[in-house]
N, C-alpha and C positions, 0 to 999 in steps of 0.2 A: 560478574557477581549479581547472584538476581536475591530481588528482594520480595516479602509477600506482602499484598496492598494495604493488610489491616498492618501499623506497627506503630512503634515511635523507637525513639531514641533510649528512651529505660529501656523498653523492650527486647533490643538488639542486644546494646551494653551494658544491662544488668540484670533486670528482672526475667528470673526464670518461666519462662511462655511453650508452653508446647508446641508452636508453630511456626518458633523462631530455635533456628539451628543453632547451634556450638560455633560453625565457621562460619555464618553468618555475623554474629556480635566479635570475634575475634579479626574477620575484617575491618569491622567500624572500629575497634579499639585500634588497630595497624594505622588507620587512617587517620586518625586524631594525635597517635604517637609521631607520626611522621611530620604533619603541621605544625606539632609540637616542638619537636628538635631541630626542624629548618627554619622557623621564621627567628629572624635574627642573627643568626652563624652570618651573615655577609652584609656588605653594606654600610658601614660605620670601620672609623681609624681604630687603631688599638689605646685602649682609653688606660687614664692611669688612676688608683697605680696596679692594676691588677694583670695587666698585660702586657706592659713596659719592657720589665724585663726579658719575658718570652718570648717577643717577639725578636728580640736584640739576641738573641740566641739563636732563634729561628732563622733570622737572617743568616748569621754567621756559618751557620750549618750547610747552608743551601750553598755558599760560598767555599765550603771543605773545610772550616775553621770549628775548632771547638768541639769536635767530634764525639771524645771523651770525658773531656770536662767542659761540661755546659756552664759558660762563665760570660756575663750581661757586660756591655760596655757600661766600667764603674764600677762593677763587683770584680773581688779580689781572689773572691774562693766560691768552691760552688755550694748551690745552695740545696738544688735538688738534682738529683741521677739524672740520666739523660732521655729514658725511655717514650718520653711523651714527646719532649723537642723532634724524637727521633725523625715519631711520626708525625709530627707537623710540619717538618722540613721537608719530606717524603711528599706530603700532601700539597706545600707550596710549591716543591721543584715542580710536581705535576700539573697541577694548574696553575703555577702561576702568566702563565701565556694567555689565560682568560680572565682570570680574578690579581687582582693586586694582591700581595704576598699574605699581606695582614689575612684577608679574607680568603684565600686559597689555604693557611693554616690553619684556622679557624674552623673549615668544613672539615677536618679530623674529627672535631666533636660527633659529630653526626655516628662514625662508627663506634667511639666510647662511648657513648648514650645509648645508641643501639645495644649495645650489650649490656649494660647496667638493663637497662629498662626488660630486657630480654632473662638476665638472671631475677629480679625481683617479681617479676611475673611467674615465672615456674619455682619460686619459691613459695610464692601464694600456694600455687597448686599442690606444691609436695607437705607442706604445713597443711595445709588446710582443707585441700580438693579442689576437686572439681569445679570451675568459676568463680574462686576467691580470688583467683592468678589474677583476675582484670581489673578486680576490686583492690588489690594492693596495688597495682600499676596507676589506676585511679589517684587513689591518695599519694602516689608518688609523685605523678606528675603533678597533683593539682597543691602543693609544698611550696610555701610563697618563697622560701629561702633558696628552696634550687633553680627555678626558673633562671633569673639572671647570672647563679652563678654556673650552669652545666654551658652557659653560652659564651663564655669568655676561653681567650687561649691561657689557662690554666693546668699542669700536671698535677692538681687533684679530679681533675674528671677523667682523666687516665685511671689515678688509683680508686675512684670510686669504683670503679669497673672491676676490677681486680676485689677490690673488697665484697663486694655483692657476687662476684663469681663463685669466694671462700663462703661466703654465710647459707650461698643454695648447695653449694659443697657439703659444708658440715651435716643439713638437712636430709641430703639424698647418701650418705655415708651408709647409711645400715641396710636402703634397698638396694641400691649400684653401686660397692664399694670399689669396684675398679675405676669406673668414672667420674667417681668422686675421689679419689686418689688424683687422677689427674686435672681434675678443673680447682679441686683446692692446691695443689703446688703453681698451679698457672695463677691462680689467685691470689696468694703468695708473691711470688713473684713480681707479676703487675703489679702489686701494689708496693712492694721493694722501689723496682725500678722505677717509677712516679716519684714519691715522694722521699723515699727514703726507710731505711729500719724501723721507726715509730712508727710506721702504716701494716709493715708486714710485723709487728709483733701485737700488733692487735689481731690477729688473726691467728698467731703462736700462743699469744695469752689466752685465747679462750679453747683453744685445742686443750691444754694444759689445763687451763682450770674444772672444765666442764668432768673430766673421773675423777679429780682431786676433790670435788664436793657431790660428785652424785655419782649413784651406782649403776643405774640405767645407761653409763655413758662407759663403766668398767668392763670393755669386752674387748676378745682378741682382736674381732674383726674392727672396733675402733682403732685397736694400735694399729695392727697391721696398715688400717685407711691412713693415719697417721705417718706411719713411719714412708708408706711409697708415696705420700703426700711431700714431705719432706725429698725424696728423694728427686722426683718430679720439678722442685722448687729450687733443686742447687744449680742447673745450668744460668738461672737468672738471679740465684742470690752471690753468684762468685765469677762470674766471667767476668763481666764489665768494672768489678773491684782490681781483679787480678790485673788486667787490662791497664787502668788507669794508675794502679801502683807503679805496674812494672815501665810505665811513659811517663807519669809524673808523680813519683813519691811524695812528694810537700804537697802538693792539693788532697793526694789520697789523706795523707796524714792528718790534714787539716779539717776534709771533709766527715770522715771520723770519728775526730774529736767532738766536732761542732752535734753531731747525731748524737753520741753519745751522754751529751752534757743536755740534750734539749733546749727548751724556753727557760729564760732566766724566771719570770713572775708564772705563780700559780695563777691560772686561769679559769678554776672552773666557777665563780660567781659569775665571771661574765658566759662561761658557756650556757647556764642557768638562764639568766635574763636575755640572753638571745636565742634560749629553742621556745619562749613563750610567743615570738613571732615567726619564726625562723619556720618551725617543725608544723603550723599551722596548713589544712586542718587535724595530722597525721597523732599530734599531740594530744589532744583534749580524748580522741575516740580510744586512743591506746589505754591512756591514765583512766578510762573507765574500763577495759578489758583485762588491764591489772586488777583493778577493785573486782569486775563479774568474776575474774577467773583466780582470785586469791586464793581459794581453797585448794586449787591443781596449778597453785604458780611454782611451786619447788619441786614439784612429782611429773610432772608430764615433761617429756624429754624437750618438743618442742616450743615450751615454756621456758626453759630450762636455758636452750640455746639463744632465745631472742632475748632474755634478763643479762645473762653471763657476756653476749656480744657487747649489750649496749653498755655493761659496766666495763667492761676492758675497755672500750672507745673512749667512753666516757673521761675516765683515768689517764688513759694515753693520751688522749687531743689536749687534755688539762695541762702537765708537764712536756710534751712532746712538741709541742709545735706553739709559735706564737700567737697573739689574740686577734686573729684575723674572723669572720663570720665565714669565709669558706670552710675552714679546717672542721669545721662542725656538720660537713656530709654525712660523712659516717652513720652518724647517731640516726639518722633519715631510715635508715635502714630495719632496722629492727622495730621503729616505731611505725614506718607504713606494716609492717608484719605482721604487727600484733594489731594494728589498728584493722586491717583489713580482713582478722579473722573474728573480729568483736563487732562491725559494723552490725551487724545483724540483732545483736542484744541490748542495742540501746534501746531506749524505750522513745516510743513515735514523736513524744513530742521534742524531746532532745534534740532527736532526727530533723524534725521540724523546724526546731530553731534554727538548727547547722544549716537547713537547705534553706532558710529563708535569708538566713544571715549572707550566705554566698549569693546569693541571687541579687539582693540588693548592694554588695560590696561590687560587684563582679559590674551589677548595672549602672551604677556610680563610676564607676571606673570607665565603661565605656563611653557614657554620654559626656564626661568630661574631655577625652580623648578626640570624640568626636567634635564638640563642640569649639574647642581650643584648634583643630585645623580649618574649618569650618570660617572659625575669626579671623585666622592668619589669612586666609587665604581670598575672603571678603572685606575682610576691614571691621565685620558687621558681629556681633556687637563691639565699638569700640572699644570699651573699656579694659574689657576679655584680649583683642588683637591689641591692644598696647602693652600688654601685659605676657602675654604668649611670645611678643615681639623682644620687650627684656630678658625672658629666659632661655630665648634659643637665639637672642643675641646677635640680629639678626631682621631684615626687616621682607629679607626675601620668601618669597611661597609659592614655589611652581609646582604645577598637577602633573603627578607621575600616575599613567594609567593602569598602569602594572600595579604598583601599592593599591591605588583604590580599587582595583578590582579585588583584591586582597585580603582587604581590607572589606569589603563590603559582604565578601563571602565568609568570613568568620564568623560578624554579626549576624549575618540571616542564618547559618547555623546555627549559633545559641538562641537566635530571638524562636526559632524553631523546638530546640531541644527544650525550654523552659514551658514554651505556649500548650508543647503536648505531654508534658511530664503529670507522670504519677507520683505525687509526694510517696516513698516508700525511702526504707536507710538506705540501699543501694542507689536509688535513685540521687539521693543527695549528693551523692561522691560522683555521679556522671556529671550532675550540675557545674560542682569545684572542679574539675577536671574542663569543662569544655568551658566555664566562665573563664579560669587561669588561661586558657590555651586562647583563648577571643581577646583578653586582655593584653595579655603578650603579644600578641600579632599587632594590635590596632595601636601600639607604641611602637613597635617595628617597621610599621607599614609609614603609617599616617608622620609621625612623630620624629622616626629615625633621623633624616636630615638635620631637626635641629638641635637635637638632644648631640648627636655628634657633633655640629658645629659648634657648640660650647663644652665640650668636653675634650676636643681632640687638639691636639697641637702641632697638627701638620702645616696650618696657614703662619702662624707666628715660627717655626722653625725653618720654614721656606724662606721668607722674609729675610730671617737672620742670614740665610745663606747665601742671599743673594746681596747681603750689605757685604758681606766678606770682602777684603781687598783681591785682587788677582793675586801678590805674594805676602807672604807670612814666614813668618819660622815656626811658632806655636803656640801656641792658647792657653795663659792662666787662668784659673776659673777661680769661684770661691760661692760657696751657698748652693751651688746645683744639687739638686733632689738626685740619689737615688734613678728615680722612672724619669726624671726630666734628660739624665745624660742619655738614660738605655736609647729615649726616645730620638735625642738628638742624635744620636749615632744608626738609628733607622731612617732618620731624613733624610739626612746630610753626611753622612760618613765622618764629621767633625769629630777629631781627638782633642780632648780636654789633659790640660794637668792641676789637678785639685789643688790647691794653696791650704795652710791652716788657720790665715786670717785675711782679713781684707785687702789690708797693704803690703803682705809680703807675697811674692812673685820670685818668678826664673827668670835671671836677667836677660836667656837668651830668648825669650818669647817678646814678641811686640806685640799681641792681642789681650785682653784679658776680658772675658765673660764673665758676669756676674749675676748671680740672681734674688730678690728681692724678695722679700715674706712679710716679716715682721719688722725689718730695722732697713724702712726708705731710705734712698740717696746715698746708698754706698757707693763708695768711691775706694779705687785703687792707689789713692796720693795724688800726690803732685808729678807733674812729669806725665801721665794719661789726656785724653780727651774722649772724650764720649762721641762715637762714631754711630751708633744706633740705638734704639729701644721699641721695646712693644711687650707686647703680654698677651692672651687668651682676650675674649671679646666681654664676655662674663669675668672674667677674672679679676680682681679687684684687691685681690694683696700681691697675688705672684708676677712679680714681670722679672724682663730679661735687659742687661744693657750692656753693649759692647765697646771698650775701649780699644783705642790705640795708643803707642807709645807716641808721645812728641821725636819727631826725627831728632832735634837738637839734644835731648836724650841721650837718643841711641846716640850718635855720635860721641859725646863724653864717655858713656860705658864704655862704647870700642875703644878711645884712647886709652881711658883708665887700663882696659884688661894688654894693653900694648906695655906699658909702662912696671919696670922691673918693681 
């Protein structure tokens, strides 16, 4: 790839120059997308609670277990379709001969992002033209709210993918309605299989709604897009239903119900109060291109489609799903859309503000980054390494050349891209975009280590497992989390039997686990001894402690259960 001597980085990746090509800047955007989506997919345990259960699944998968019904050690019923485990089991069987399983499933991301990132860019294009594609990729990636969550093993970045396939779908409907017939049932679907109904009927509601209030969308060729759109959509809305009915009816049943009934609490105050940082800087640029473009916000079709998406998502993440800050991807979509076709109408100094505001967040963020391994790693300034030393919990700091090298080349990247920038609107969004993707790295590089070492709970479940007796019968538990069983059964292969209170137990188990939050010093009764404990290094309410029964015990039970 050759490049011409006069240039910068606007240049390439946003401002239009006459003597900088098309596939010129659509390389350097490749290139930043790619640093983008691999720094952090590997590297770190599966942290909770957001990857707990996936991975407990994931394992199970790779093992032939679970195949249909994706069901976490500790969960009873499933909670999402299988489509993303599918692929991250896929992705673990295949490497995990080189990456440990967590991080060989993990690198699936990398293909769902690729496509997400892949539809949102040629949505730009088809909305907007020619090199808005980069400038909505831009403010996508550089969305403080997706960074950490497109990098977790989660099936909403399956269905984000699927949903962003449906929304360049509906866009390209009236120039390629054949290919649009197919990529919206695939998009459909994908987002079914992910998460479930409430994903793919965001994509049904606004098929639906978009002729039901506007006339520009009342044409054959929509229904007909419509109808081979659906029909493209049934292999993945009814196989694996049918499948799992016809194998296990009561999950099917159960699974069903649970879709159908949604989140018990209305959620969208909170949706509200977390797209004001979440959707940042996608947010603020959109909420002005609503206001530029109010006069043609009801009449222009692809006005039309980016309002009517974001309010069916809106609606549905509300009642559909629980108050989690992932389930609010969605809404990313339509806002980078509209953001990315407004960037151009803000007035400079707005523009101004945004690129200075990013510049100096983005530069804050790294010197603190830098400065903080810098400490660990010298001692020097103390105060900073004693403190870095508490958070990562932890007093070790070995020099990985790899990371720093890594690490080093992100920063001379942006310290480049800012030193030769042209304050212009496009400009600013390169800015957000290579500051988030510098930022992101130089926690993943520099930082990974210890941010995992206090977050993971591989050292305290190893622990546990090696306190274990050589014989047992089986393990009472009482208090375990949720993500703390899925994880325990990724460590240790350890089967628990939950209890519904402290002291009552199965008489035939001699272990009982117990786990500790808010009410210290539980105890299983009289008759126990306390065989181990520990807890996470950072941790400071949640530990772990394992009994055993007194032999003398057990021997009265056995009589007792001899005795008529």
């Amino acid at each position: 790839m050759a490049f011409e001597l006069e240039h910068d980085w606007q240049a390439h990746l946003a401002t239009p120059r006459a003597h900088v090509g098309e596939r010129a800047k659509t390389h350097l955007l490749i290139l930043l997308c790619i640093a983008w989506i691999f720094l952090g997919l590997v590297g770190h345990e599966p942290w909770k609670p957001d990857e707990a259960q996936a991975i407990s699944i994931v394992k199970n998968m790779t093992q032939g277990k679970g195949l249909l019904a994706p069901v976490a050690a500790g969960q009873q019923t499933i909670e999402y379709p299988p489509l993303y485990y599918w692929s991250a089991a896929g992705s673990g069987k295949l490497l995990s001969s080189i990456l440990p399983l967590h991080d060989a499933a993990r690198l699936i991301n990398s293909i769902w992002m690729t496509i997400t990132l892949l539809m949102i860019g040629m949505l730009g294009r088809e909305l907007w033209g020619v090199g808005i594609g980069r400038q909505i990729t831009f403010i996508f990636i550089a969305s403080i709210g997706l960074i950490a969550s497109s990098h977790l093993l989660m099936p909403q970045v399956a269905s984000l993918a699927g949903l962003s396939m449906a929304l360049y779908a509906l866009a390209l409907a009236k120039r390629r309605p054949l290919r649009a017939s197919a990529l919206l049932g695939s998009g459909i679907g994908i987002s079914f299989l992910a998460t479930g109904p409430a994903s793919a009927l965001i994509v049904l509601s606004t098929m639906l709604l978009l002729p039901i209030l506007f006339n520009q969308w009342r044409s054959k060729s929509f229904a007909i897009v419509s109808a081979l759109s659906l029909l493209a959509a049934s292999p993945w809305l009814f196989i694996w239903p049918w499948l799992l009915f016809d194998a296990e009816p009561a999950q099917f049943s159960i699974w069903w119900q649970n879709s159908i009934n949604g989140s018990s609490p209305v959620n969208y105050p909170y949706i509200l109060r977390t797209l004001l940082w979440y959707s940042w800087p996608a947010l603020p640029i959109a909420a002005w291109g609503a206001w530029r473009y109010r006069a043609v916000l009801l009449t222009k079709p692809k006005m039309q489609l980016l309002l009517v998406f974001f309010a069916a998502s809106f609606l549905i993440i509300g009642i559909g799903f629980e108050r989690r800050e992932i389930h609010i991807l969605p809404l990313l979509l339509p806002l980078a859309a509209l953001a990315g076709g407004s960037v151009e109408t803000l007035k400079r100094g707005a523009a101004g503000a945004l690129d200075w505001f990013g510049l100096l967040l983005f530069g804050l963020l790294g010197s603190l980054v830098w400065l903080g391994w810098f400490a660990m790693l010298t001692g020097t300034p103390a105060k900073i390494a004693e403190r870095m030393q508490f958070l990562a919990a932890t007093q070790e700091a070995h020099l990985n050349i790899l990371a720093l090298a890594a690490a080093l080349t992100v920063t001379v990247i942006w310290l480049f891209v800012i030193s030769n920038s042209k304050r212009s609107n496009r400009g600013a969004l390169t800015n957000w975009a290579v500051g988030m993707t510098m930022a992101w790295g130089l926690l993943m590089t520099l930082w990974l280590p210890w941010i995992d070492n206090a977050r993971s709970y591989k050292n305290v479940f190893k622990e546990l497992n090696a306190a274990m007796p050589a014989q047992y019968a089986c393990i009472n538990s009482y208090g375990i989390g949720a993500a703390q069983t899925a994880l325990l059964d990724y460590y240790t292969g350890l089967a628990i039997q939950p209890q519904s209170a402290p002291q009552s137990h199965n008489p035939a188990c001699d272990l009982y686990l117990v786990q500790e939050d808010s009410h210290p010093n539980l105890t299983p009764g009289e008759g126990w001894q306390l065989a181990w404990s520990g807890n996470r290094a950072l941790d400071r309410r949640e530990s772990f402690r394992l009994f055993t029964r007194h032999a003398s015990v057990s021997v009265e039970e056995d009589e007792s259960t001899k005795q008529p």
